[in-house]
C-alpha positions as CSV (number, residue, x, y, z in Angstrom):
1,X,-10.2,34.7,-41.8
2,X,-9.1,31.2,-43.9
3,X,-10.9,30.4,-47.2
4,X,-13.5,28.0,-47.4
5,X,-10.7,25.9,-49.6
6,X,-8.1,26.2,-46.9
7,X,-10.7,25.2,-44.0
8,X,-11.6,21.8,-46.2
9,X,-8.6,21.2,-46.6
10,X,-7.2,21.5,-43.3
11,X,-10.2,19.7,-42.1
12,X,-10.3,16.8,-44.2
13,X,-6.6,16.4,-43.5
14,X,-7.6,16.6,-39.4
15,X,-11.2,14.8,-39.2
16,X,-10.7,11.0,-37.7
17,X,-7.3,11.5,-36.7
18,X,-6.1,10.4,-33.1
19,X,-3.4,9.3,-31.7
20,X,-4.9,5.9,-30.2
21,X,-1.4,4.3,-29.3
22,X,0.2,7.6,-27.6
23,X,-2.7,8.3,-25.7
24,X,-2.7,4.7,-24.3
25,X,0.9,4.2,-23.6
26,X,1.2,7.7,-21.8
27,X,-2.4,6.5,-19.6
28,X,-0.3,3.0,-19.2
29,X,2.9,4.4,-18.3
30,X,1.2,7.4,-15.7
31,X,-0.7,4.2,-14.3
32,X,1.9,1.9,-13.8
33,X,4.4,4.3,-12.3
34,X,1.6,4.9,-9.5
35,X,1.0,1.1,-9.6
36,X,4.4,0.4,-8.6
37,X,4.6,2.9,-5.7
38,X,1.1,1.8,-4.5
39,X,2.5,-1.8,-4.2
40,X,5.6,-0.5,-2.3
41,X,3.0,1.1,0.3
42,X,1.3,-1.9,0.7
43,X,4.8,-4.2,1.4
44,X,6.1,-1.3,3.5
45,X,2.6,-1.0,5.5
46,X,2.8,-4.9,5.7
47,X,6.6,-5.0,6.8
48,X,5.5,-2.6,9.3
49,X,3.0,-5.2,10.4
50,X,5.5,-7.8,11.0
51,X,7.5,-6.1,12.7
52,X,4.9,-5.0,15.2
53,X,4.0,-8.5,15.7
54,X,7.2,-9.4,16.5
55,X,7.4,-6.6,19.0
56,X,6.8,-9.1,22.6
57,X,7.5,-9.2,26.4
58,X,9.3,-11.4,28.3
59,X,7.6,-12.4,31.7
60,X,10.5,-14.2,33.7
61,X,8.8,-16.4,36.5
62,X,10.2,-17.1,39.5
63,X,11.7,-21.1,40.5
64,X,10.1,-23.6,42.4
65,X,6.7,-23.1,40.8
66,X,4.1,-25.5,40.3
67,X,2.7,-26.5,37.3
68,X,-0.8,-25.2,38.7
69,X,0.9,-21.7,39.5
70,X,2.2,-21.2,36.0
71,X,-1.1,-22.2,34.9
72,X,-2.5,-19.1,37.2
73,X,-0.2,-17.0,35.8
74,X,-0.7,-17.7,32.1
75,X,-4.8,-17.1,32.7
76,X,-4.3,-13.6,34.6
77,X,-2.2,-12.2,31.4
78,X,-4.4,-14.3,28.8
79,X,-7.4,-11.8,30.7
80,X,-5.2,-9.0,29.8
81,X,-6.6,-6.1,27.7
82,X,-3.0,-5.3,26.3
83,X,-2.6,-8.8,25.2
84,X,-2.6,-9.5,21.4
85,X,-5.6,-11.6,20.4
86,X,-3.9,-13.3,17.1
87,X,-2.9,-16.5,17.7
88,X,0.3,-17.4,19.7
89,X,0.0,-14.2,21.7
90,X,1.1,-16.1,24.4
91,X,4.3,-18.7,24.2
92,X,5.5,-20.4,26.9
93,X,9.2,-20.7,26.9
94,X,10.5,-23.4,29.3
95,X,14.1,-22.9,30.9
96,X,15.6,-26.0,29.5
97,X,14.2,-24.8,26.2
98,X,15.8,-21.9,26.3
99,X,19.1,-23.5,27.5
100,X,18.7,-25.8,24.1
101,X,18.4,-22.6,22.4
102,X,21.2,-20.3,23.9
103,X,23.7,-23.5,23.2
104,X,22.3,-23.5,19.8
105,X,23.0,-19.6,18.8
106,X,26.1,-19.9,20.8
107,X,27.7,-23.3,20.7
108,X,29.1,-22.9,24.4
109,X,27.3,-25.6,27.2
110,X,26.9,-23.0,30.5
111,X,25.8,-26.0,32.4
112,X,29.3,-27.6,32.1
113,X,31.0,-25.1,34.4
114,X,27.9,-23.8,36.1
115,X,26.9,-27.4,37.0
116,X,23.4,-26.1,36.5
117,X,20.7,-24.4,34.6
118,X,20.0,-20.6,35.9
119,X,17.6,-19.6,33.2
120,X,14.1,-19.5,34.1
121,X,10.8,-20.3,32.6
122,X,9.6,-17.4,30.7
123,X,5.9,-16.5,29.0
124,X,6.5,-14.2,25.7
125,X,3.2,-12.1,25.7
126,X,2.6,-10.5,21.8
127,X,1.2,-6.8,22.8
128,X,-1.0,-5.2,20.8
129,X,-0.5,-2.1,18.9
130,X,-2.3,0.3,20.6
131,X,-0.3,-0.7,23.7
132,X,2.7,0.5,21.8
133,X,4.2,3.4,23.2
134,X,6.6,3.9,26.1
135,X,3.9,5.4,28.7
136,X,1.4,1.8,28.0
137,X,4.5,-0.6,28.2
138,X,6.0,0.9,31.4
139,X,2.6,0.5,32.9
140,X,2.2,-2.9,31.2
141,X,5.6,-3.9,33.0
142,X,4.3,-3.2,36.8
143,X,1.2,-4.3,36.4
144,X,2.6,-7.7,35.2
145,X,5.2,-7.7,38.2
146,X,2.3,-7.2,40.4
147,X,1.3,-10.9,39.2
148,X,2.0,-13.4,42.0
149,X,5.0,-16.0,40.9
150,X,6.3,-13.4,38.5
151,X,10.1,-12.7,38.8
152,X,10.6,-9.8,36.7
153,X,9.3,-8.1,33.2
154,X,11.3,-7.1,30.4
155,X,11.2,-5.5,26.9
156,X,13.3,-3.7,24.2
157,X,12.7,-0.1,25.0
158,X,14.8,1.2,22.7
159,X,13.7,-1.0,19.9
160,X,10.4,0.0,20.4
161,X,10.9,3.9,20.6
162,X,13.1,3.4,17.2
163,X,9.9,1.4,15.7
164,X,7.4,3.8,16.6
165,X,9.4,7.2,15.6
166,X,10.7,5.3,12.4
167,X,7.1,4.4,11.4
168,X,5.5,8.0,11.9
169,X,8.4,9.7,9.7
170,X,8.0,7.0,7.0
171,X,3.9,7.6,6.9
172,X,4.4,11.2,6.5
173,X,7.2,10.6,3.8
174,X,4.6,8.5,2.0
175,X,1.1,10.2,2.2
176,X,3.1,13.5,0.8
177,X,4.3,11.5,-2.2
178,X,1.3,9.5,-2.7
179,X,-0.6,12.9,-3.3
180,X,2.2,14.4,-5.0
181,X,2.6,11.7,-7.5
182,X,-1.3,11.2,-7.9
183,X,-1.8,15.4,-8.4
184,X,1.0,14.6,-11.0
185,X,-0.5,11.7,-12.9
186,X,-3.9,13.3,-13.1
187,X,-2.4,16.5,-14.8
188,X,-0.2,13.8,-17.2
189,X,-3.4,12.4,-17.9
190,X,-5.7,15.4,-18.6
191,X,-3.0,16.7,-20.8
192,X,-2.4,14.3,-23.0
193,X,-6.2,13.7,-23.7
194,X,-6.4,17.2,-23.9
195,X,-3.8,17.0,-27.2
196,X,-5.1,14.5,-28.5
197,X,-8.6,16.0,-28.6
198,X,-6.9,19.0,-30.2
199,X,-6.9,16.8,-33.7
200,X,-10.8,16.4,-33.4
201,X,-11.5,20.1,-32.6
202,X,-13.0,20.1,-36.1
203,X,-15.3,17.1,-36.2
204,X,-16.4,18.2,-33.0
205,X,-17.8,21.7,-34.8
206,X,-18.6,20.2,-38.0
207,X,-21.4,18.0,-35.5
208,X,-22.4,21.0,-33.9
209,X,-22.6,22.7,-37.0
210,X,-25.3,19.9,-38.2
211,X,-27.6,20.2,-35.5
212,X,-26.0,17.4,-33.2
213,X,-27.3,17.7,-29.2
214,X,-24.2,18.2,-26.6
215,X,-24.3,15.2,-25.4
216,X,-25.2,13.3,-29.3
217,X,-21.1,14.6,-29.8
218,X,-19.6,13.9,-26.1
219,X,-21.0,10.4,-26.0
220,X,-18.8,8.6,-29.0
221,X,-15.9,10.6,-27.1
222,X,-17.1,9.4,-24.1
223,X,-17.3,5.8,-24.7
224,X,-14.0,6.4,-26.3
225,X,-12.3,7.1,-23.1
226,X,-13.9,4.1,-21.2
227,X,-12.5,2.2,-23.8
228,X,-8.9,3.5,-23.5
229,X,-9.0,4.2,-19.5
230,X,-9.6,0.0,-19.4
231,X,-7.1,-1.1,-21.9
232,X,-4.7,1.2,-20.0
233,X,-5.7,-0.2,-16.5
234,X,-5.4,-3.7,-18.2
235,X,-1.9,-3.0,-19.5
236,X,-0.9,-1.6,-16.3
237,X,-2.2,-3.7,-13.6
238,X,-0.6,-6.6,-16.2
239,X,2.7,-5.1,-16.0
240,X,3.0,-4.8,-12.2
241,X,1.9,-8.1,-12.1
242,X,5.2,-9.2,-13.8
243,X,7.2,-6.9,-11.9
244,X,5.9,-8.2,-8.8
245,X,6.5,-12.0,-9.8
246,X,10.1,-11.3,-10.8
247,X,10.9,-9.8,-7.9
248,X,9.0,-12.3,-5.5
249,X,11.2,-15.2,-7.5
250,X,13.9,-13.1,-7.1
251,X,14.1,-12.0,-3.2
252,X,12.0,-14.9,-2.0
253,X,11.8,-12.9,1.6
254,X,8.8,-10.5,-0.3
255,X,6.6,-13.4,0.1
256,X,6.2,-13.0,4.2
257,X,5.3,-9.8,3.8
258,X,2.5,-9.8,0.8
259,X,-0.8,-9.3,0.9
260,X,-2.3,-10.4,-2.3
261,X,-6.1,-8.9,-1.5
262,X,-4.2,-5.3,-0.9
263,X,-2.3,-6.0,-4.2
264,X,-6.1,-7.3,-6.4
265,X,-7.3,-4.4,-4.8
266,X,-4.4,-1.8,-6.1
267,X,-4.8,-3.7,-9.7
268,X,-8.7,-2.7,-9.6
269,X,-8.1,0.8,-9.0
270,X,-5.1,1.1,-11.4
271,X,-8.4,-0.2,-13.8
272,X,-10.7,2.4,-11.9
273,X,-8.6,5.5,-12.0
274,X,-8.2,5.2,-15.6
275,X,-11.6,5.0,-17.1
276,X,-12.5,7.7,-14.6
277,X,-9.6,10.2,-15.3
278,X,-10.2,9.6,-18.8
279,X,-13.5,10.2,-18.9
280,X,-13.5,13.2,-16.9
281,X,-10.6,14.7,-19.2
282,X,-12.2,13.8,-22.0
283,X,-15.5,15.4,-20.9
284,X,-13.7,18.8,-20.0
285,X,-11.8,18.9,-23.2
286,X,-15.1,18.2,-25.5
287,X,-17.3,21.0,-23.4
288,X,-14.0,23.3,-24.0
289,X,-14.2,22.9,-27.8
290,X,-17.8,22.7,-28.3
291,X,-17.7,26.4,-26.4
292,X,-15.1,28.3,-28.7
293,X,-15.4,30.0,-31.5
294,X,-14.5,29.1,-35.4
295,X,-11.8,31.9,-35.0
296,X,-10.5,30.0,-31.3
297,X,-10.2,26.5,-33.2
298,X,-7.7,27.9,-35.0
């Protein structure tokens, strides 16, 4: 057992200490590493996106058809229920058009040796995800041909099959690091309160010792950890902000694929997550020390 001189003394050397900084820059820094792999789920899940919507059939139509048949034809896949309904789900593509366009990409005029153009008038129909797996689009491809004045159907099978697989491995990936790294940052978190709180183990008893209710000595502690949780949050969702506005200026491309409601709404949880893990370590940490004995603080 100490002296009562070596308990004052240690105690007056221990009461109103914390480490305010370290506490949070470690909250900061565990929240902005999850911060910047939340926004790289986001651009990958809206890459993804793109590239889905990109994902189209070609619906070749056979010659000689009148303007009135080609009308026909674009209101029977329009009635589709594989048929995207964003806009432009359905592009018609006219054969000179596409003539312009292959001499374009190519720089070499067919129609010079051929003497004419054998390209024909196509529709591009956008299909929509759920219709995107080999079973729905080999379906989707004779039921088309069944259409009268269509020639033939056609779409990248391979491209497709290489989307879909690509897409389940890289979900997987992610929802086992996402819980890996958020396990991770919640044990940073709760540790580092945890030490901190070891510096006030003393005031804590020296309230108890007075006659102070359990919730009279959590609540400063409490209100504490709000107060850190949001600076942290603050500092964090700050910093991604600047890394995300350097690298937009940077690679101008990110801008296609940003969602800025998805990336408010990761900022507001990086705000969220740390008042509440904060709070609920500091909670813990206060009920441990206001349950041990003089001889445990020590």
């Amino acid at each position: 057992m100490h002296s009562e001189s070596t308990i004052s003394k240690y105690r007056k050397k221990k009461l109103g200490s914390y480490p305010f900084v370290s506490v949070v820059f470690s909250i900061t820094l565990a929240l902005f590493v999850i911060g910047v792999f939340g926004a790289l789920v986001i651009y990958s899940k809206e890459l993804e996106q793109t590239v889905r919507d990109n994902v189209k059939v070609q619906v070749f139509l056979k010659s000689q058809l009148t303007s009135e048949q080609i009308k026909q034809i674009e209101k029977a896949l329009s009635a589709k229920p594989f048929v995207s309904k964003s806009a432009n789900s359905l592009q018609f593509v006219s054969k000179e058009e596409a003539a312009k366009q292959f001499i374009r990409e190519t720089g070499e005029d067919f129609k010079k040796f051929l003497g004419e153009n054998p390209l024909r008038n196509a529709y591009l129909v956008k299909i929509d995800q759920a219709f995107h797996n080999p079973a729905s689009l080999t379906k989707i491809k004779n039921e088309v041909e069944q259409i009268p004045g269509v020639f033939q159907v056609y779409y990248v099978e391979n491209v497709i099959d290489s989307i879909n697989k690509n897409v389940t491995k890289i979900g997987l990936v992610l929802m086992g690091l996402v819980a890996l790294l958020l396990v991770t940052i919640v044990l940073l978190i709760n540790n580092t309160i945890r030490l901190a709180l070891f510096s006030q183990r003393f005031l804590i008893r020296s309230m108890q010792l007075v006659g102070a209710k359990r919730w009279f000595i959590q609540r400063p502690f409490l209100g504490r950890a709000i107060l850190h949780g949001a600076i942290a949050g603050s500092i964090a969702s700050a910093l991604l902000l600047g890394l995300l506005s350097l690298a937009t200026k940077r690679i101008e491309e990110l801008t296609l694929i940003q969602n800025n409601d998805r990336l408010v709404l990761l900022m507001a949880s990086l705000l969220l997550m740390g008042i509440v893990v904060a709070v609920a370590s500091t909670y813990r940490a206060v009920a441990k020390y206001l349950n041990l004995s003089l001889d445990e603080l020590y």
